[in-house]
N, C-alpha and C positions, 0 to 999 in steps of 0.2 A: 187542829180540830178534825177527828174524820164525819166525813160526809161524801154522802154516793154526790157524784158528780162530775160532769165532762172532764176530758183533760186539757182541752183549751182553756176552760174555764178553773181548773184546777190551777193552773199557770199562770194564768192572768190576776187571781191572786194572790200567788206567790211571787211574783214579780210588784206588786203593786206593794206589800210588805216589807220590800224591799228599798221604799222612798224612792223612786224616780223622779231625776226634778225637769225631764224631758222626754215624752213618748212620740215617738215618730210612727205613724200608721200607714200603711195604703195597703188593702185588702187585697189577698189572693188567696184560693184554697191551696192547702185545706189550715191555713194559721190565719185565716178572718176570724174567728171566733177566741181570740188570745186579742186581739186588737179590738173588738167588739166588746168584752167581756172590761176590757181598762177603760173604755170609752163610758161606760157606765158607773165606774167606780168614780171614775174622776167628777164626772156628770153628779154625780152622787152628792160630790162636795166630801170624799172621803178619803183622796190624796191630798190634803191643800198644801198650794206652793209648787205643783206639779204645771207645766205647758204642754196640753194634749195636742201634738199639732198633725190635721189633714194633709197630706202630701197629694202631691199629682202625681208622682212616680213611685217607684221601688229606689231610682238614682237619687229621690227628692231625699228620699226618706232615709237613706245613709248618707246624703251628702248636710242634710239640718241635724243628724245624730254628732256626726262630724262638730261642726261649728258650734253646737252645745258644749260637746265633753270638750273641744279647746275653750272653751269659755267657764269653765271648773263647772257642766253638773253633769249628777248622774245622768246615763241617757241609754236609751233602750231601741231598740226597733225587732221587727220579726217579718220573714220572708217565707217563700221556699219557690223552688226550680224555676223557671222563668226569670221570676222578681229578681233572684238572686243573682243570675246571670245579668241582666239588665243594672245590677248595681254594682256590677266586676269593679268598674275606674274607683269608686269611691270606696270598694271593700281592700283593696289594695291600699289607696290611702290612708284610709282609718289605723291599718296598721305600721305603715312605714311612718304613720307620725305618730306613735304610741298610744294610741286613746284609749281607753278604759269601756268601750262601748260592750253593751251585753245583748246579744239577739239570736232569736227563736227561728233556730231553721226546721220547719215541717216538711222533713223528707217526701218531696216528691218527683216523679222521672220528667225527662228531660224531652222536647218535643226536636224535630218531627219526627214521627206524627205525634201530633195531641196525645197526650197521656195526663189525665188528675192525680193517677193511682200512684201509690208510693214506693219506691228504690229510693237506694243514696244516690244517687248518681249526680243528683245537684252541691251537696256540701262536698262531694269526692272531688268535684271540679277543681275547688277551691282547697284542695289541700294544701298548697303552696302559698297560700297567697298572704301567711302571716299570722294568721289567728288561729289560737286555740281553740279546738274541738271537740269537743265531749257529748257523747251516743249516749241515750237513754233506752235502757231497756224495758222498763215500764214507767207506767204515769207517776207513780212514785217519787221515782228516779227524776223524773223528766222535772218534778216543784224541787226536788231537793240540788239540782243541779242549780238550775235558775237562782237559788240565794247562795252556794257558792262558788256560783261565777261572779257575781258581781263582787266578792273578796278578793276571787283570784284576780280577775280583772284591774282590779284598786291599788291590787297591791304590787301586782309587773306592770302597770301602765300600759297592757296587752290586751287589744279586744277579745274576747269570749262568742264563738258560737255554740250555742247547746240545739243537738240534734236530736229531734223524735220523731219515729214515724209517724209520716203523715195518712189520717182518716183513721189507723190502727190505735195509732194512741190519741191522737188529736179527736178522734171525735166517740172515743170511746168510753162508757161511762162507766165508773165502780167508784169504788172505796177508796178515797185516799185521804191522807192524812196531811192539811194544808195546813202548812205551820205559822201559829199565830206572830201578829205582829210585834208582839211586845219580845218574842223568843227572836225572833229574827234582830231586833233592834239590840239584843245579848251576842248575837255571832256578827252583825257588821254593823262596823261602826261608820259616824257621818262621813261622807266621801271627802276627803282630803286629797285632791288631784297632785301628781307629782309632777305637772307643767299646766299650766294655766295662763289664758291672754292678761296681761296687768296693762292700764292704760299707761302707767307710771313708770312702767320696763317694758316697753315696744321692741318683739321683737316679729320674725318673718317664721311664716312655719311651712313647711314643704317648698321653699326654694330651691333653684338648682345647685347641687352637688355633682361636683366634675369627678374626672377618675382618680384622683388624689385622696379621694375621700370614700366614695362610694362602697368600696369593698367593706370597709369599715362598718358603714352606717349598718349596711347587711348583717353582715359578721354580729352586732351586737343587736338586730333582732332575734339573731340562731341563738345568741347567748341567755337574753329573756328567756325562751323556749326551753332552755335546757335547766334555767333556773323552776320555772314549772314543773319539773319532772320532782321536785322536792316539794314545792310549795300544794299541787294539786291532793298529794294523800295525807299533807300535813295539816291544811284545810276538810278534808276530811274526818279525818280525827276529831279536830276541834268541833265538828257540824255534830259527830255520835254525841259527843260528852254532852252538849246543848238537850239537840232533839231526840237522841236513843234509837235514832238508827244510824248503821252501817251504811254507806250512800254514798256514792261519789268513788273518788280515788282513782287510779287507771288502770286498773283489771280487778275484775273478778273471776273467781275457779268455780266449779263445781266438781265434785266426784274425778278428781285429777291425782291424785294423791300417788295413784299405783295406774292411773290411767297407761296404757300400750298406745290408743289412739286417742287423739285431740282433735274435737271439731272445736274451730276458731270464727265469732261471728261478732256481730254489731249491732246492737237496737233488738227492739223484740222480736225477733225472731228465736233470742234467744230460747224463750220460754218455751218453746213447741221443740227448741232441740235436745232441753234439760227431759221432756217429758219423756223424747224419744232414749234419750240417754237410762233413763231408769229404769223401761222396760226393756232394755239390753242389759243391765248393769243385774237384772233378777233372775237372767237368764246364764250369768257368770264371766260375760265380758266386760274386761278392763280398759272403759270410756269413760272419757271427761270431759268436759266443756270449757272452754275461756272465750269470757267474754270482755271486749275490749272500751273499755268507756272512753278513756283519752288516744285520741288519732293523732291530734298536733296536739302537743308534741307526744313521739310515740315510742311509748319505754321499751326499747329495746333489751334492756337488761333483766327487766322485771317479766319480760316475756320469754328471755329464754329459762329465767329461775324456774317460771310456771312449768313449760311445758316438759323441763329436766328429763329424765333418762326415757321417757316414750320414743318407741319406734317411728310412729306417722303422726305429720299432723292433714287435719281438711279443713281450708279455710271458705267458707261457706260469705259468699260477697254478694251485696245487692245492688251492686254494679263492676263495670269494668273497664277496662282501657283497651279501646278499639284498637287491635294491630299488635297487642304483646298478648294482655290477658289479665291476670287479677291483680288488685291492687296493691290490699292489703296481703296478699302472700306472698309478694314480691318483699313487702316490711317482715314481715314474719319469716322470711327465709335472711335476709340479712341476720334478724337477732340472734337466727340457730347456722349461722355462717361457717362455727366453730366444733358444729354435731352432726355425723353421714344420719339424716335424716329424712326419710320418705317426705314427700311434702304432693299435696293433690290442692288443686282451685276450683270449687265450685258457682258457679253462677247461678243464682236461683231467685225468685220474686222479682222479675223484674217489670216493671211496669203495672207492679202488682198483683202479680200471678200468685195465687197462692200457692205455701210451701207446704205439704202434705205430708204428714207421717212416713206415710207409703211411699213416696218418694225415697224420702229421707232414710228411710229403712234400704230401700232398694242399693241406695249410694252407698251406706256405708254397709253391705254386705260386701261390694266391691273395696271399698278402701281400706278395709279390713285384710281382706284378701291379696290386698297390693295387686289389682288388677281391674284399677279405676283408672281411667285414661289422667293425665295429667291436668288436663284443661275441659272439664264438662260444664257443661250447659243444664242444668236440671229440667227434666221435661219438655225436653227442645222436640217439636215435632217435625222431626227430618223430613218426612214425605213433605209436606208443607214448604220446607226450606228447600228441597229439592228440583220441586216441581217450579217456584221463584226462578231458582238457577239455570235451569232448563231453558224458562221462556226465555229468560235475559241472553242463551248463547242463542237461540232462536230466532230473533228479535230485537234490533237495534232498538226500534223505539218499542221497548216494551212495557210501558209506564210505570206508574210508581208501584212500590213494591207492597208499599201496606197497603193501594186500595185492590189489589192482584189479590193478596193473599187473602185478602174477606171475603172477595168472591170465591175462591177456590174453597173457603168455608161454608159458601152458604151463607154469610150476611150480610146488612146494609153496608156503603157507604161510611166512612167514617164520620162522627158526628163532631163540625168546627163550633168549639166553644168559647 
């Protein structure tokens, strides 16, 4: 049904459509209103058969997600930065014991200092850690993911994160189209766990495994992973024929066809770079976009089909790795390992800084040009970073660097929340 309405709240219904027979909560922004929005529904008396349970942690809340999906139900939970990090030991767990768990990460940056505003930088953390990833690039996207993840999820016995920007889409409101429950109950069927506690066949689950074994156990979580790379656009499929849209899968193109350069990104920012792309593309340059919805696991094949005979690509990142540089272009350069191909890393939105046309124009005059530095920072204010670096060779104790540089702007004190 469409109706103008939040995306947290978009989500929270389509998650809830989804029969959860265990929601684990504990509020953080900006995904309190995805766990607020279920708290009501359940409240309602309109999941029955559902366990809403309060958590005292973010650890509480994937370690009771845990002990659910090993006890055969479905089970859901939703973070982001912080919480998420605070739930490392058991995100790790959930997946080296296979669980089927489905949860809402609301992209947002990672402290210190305090930051609410939105980068990946918290799911990028956890790239490694076992679970599949899937970027939403609008709200849309973001309900259409949510029901099939919890197929993908059911049917590798692999948890699911589904990632949306946080406050951008999470608390943004429009038109989306939340797919009834009765369609949903047509594309996933009752959850049928593929290990489940039997009192009647007791066995032990996350035990110690010595080095005799351990390579192994790994090896056949990479092998789940890679069974994904089939299952995620084949569950896609299956989701159009149902509800009539295109949605899901692990990339999307735009205007790539005859594209020279490819800007490569993640989550909406998309949209601001398709916009920028069309008012180049009317002015006779050959730009395209790809956008990357599956990160784990991450189709290196279907990424080098994409970006095929173009010159450059710019992988535009809403985080980075402290001491090399980008993330995602360091994967994007593996999958064109095989093509002499210009390759530039952008860092841009970080902490929420908005990403401006103008900018964006500005960069790819350079990367067009092949006379973009390798590794830029978008709107990095150098005097500002300079002036930092200065005091620091100046000054031993020179204190900390974020409350230095607010003054050197002219504002308060950072605000602890």
């Amino acid at each position: 049904m469409r109706t103008q309405i939040e995306g947290s709240l978009a989500v929270a219904q389509a998650v809830a459509a989804c029969r959860p027979q265990v929601i684990c909560a504990y509020p953080i922004s900006p995904q309190t209103h995805i766990v607020e929005g279920l708290s009501a529904i359940v409240k309602r008396g309109e999941l029955p058969g559902c366990e809403y349970l309060n958590v005292e942690s973010e650890f509480a809340a994937m370690s009771g997600a845990i002990g659910a999906s090993a006890a055969g139900a479905r089970s859901y939970t939703a973070t982001a930065s912080q919480g998420l990090l605070y739930m490392v030991e058991a995100v790790y767990n959930a997946s080296g014991l296979g669980l089927p768990i489905v949860m809402t990460v609301a992209n947002r940056a990672i402290g210190a200092p305090i930051n609410i505003w939105n980068d990946h930088t918290d799911s990028m953390s956890q790239r490694d850690s076992g679970w599949i990833q899937l970027y939403a690039e609008t709200n849309q996207e973001a309900v259409d993911l949510h029901v099939q993840a919890f197929r993908i999820a059911e049917e590798l016995s692999l948890p699911v994160m589904v990632c949306m920007d946080g406050f951008i889409l999470t608390h943004a409101v429009e038109e989306v189209d939340v797919p009834e429950a009765a369609d949903v109950a047509r594309f996933l069927p009752p959850f049928e766990p593929r290990q489940v506690l039997d009192p009647a066949n007791p066995v032990s689950i996350g035990a110690m495994v010595g080095p005799e074994a351990f390579t192994e156990v790994r090896y056949l979580a990479h092998e789940r992973q890679m069974q994904a790379l089939d299952l995620i656009p084949a569950v896609a499929a299956e989701f159009q024929a149902v509800f009539g849209r295109d949605s899901g899968g692990l990339l999307h193109t735009y205007e790539i066809e005859d594209a020279e350069t490819v800007v490569i990104a993640l989550g909406s920012v998309l949209g601001t770079i398709k916009d920028v792309v069309d008012e180049r593309r009317a002015r006779g340059e050959k730009i395209g976009v790809l956008g990357i919805t599956s990160f784990r696991p991450f189709p290196l094949k279907a990424v080098e089909a994409a970006i095929g005979n173009a010159k450059r690509f710019v992988c535009l990142e809403k985080a980075f790795s402290v001491g090399i540089g980008g993330i995602v272009s360091s994967h994007v350069r593996m999958a064109m390992s095989s093509h002499p191909i210009k390759n530039y890393t952008v860092v841009a939105g970080l902490g929420g800084r908005p990403i401006l046309k103008t900018s964006l124009n500005d960069m790819l005059d350079q990367a067009t040009t092949d006379s973009l530095e390798p590794l830029t920072f978008l709107d990095l204010d150098t005097d500002l970073v300079e002036r930092e670096i200065a005091r620091n060779r100046a000054e031993r104790r020179s204190g900390p660097a974020a409350e230095n540089m607010l003054r050197d702007l002219g504002g308060s004190r950072p605000v602890t929340v």
